[in-house]
C-alpha positions in Angstrom: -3.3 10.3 -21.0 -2.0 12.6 -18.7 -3.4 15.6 -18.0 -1.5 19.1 -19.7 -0.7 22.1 -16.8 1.1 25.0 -17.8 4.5 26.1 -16.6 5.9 29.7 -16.7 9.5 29.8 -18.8 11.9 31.6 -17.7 11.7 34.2 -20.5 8.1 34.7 -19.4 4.8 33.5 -20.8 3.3 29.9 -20.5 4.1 26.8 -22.1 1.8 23.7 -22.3 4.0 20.7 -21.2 3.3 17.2 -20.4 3.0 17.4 -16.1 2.1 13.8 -15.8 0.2 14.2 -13.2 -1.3 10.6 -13.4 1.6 9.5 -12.6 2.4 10.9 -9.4 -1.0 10.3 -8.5 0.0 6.4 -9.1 3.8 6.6 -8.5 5.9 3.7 -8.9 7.7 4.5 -5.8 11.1 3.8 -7.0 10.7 4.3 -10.6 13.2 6.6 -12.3 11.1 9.1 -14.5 14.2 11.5 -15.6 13.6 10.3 -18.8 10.1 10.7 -19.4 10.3 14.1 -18.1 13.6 15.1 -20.4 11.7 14.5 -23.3 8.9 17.6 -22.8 11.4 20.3 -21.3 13.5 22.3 -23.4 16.6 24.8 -22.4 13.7 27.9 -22.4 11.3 25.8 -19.8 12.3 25.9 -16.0 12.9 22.1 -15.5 10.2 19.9 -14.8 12.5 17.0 -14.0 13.6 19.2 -11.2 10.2 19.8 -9.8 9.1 16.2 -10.1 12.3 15.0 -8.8 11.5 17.3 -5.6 8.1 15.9 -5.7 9.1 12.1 -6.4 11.8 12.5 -3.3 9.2 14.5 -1.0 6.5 11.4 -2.0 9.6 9.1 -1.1 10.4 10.2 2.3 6.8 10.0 3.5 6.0 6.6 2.5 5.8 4.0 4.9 6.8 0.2 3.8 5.4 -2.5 5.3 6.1 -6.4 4.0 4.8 -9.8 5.2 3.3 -12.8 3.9 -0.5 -11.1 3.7 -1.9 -14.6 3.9 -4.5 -13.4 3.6 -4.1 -9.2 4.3 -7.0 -8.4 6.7 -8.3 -5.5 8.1 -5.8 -5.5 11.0 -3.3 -5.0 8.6 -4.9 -2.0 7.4 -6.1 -0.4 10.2 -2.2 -0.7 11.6 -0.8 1.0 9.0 -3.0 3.7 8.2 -2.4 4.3 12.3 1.4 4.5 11.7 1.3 7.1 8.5 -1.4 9.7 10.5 0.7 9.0 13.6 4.5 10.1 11.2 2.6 12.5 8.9 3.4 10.0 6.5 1.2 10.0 2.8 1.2 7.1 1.6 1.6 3.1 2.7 3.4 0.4 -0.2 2.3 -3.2 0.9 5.4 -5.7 -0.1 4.1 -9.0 -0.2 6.9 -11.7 0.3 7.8 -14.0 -2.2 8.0 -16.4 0.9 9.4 -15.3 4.4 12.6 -16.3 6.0 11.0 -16.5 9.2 8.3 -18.2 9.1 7.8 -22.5 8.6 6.4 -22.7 5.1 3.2 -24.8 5.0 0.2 -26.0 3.0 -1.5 -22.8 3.5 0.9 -20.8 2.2 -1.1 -19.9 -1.3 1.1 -19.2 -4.6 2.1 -15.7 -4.2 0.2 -14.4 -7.3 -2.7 -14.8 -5.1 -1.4 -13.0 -2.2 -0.6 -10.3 -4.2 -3.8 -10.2 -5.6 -5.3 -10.0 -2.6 -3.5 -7.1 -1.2 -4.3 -5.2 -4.7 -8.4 -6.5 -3.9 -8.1 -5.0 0.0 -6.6 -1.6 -1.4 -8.2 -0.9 -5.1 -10.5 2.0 -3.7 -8.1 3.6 -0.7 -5.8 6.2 -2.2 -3.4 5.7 0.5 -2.2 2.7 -0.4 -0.1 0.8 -3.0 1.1 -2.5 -3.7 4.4 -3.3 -5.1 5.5 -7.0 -6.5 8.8 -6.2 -5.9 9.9 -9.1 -3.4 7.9 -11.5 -5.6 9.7 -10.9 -8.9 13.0 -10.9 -7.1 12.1 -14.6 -5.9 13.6 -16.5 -3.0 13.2 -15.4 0.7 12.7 -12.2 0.9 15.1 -10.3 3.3 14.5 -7.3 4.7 18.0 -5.9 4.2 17.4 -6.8 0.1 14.3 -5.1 -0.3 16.0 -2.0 1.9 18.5 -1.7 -0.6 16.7 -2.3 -3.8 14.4 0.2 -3.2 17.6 2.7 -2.4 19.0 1.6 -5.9 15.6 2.4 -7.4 15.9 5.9 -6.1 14.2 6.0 -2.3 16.1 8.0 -0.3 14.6 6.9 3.0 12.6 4.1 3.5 10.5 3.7 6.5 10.2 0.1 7.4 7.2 -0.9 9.3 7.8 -4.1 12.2 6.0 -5.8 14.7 7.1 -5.3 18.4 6.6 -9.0 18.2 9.5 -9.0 15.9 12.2 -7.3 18.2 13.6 -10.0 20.1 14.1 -12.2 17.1 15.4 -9.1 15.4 19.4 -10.0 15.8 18.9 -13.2 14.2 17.3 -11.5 10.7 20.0 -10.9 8.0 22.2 -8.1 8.8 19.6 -6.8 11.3 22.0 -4.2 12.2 22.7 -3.1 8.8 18.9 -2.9 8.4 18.8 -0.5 10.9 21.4 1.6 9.4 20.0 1.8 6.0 16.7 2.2 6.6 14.1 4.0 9.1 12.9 1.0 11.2 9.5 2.2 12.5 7.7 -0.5 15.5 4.3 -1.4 16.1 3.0 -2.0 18.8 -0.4 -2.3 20.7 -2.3 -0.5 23.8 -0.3 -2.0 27.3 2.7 -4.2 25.0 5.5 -4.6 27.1 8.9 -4.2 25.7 12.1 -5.9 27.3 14.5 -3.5 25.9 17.0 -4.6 28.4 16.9 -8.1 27.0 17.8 -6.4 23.4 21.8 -5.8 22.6 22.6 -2.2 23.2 22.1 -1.5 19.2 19.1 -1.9 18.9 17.7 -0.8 22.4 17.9 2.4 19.9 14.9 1.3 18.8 12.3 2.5 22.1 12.7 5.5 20.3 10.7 4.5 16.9 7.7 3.2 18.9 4.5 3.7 17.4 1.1 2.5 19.9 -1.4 1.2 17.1 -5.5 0.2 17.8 -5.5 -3.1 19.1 -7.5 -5.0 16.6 -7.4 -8.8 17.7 -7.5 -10.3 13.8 -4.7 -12.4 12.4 -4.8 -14.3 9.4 -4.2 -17.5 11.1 -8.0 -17.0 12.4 -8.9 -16.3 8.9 -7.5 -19.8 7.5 -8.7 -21.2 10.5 -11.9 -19.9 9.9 -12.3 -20.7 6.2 -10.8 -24.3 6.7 -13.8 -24.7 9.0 -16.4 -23.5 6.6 -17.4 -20.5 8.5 -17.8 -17.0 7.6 -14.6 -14.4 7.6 -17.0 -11.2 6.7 -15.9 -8.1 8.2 -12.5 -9.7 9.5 -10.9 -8.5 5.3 -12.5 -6.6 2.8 -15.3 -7.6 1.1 -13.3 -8.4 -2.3 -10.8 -10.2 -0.1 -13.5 -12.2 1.1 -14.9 -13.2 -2.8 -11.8 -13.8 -3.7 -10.5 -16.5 -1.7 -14.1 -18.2 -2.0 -13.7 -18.2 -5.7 -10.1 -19.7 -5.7 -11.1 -22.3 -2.6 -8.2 -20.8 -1.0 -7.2 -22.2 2.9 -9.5 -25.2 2.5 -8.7 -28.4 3.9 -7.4 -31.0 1.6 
């Protein structure tokens, strides 16, 4: 239930309304709540819908989006990401895993995506910063950057700042519509301690990009060493979070056939 504030009308005096402040707490970045809101303002009550449409826009512009496969998320993930927002001032950080990606060979340890999502929700479940959104998964098929870009701007985000990997830039041109990615959405780059970027090697468009650079921790964990790992029976504590690591003993995930 959400909690009741009280909001001064304009012909003076308070009001108890509905301020649902649960929600924004747990915002479905990208959720249209103009509705919800209509229902407990009247013509006397300065508009709530206005204030939590600042507030839902303001909570917009400082989110940071990062998607991937998360097979399995791990702390370098994590660390990354919560590196980019303090670096940007940004307050909060929506994981997207992929339905499958475009990009990379699909193999046998490629979990159902149910389990990769549930994952990222185990890794996150007690850090307020982060959220997890099922969006790519429920829209099926390979999920495109470009698609996501623009279904979260239908939903309502009126910037979306799209976390890569410097690793990612040279194969960049080749993604769908990479330059109408960078148009329509904030590409932010990640990179580590001493990574050196050919920009000259980049078409002019997106040499742009030097300028969206963000230097992250080097943590030296991928999630291929974490299948690798569990495939050889040995331990991955402290590479994910603990639930992470319970989880994908109890489903016998990245075991050898």
């Amino acid at each position: 239930m959400a909690n009741q504030i009280f909001e001064r009308q304009v012909c003076g005096g308070w009001t108890p309304i509905i301020a649902l402040q649960s929600l924004l707490k747990n915002i479905d970045y990208g959720s249209r709540i103009d509705n919800i809101v209509e229902r407990h303002c009247n013509a006397d009550t300065i508009r709530l819908s206005t204030i939590l449409r600042d507030r839902k826009v303001s909570a917009q512009m400082s989110t940071l989006y990062l998607g991937g496969s998360f097979n399995p998320i791990h702390h370098g993930h994590l660390v990354c990401a919560r590196a980019v927002a303090e670096a940007l001032g940004l307050e909060h950080v929506v994981l997207l895993p992929a339905h499958f990606s475009p990009h990379k060979a699909q193999n046998a340890y490629l979990p159902d995506s149910v389990h990769r999502l549930r994952m990222c929700q185990l890794a996150t479940q007690s850090v307020p910063l982060f959220a997890v959104s099922d969006l790519e998964i429920r829209r099926g098929g390979p999920s495109y950057s470009i698609e996501t870009v623009r279904q979260l701007a239908f939903n309502g985000v009126s910037r979306v700042n799209w976390m890569i990997g410097a690793d990612q830039l040279l194969s960049l041109p080749l993604w769908r519509e990479p330059e109408a990615l960078m148009a329509e959405a904030n590409l932010i780059v990640v990179a580590r301690p001493g990574w050196d970027i050919d920009w000259a090697s980049l078409p002019q468009p997106y040499q742009a990009l030097q300028n969206n650079v963000v230097i992250v921790p080097r943590i030296d964990i991928s999630a291929t060493l974490l299948r690798e790992r569990v495939s050889l029976g040995r331990s991955i504590d402290y590479l994910t979070p603990e639930p992470v690591v319970r989880y994908i003993h109890q489903e016998k995930l990245y075991r050898e056939p």
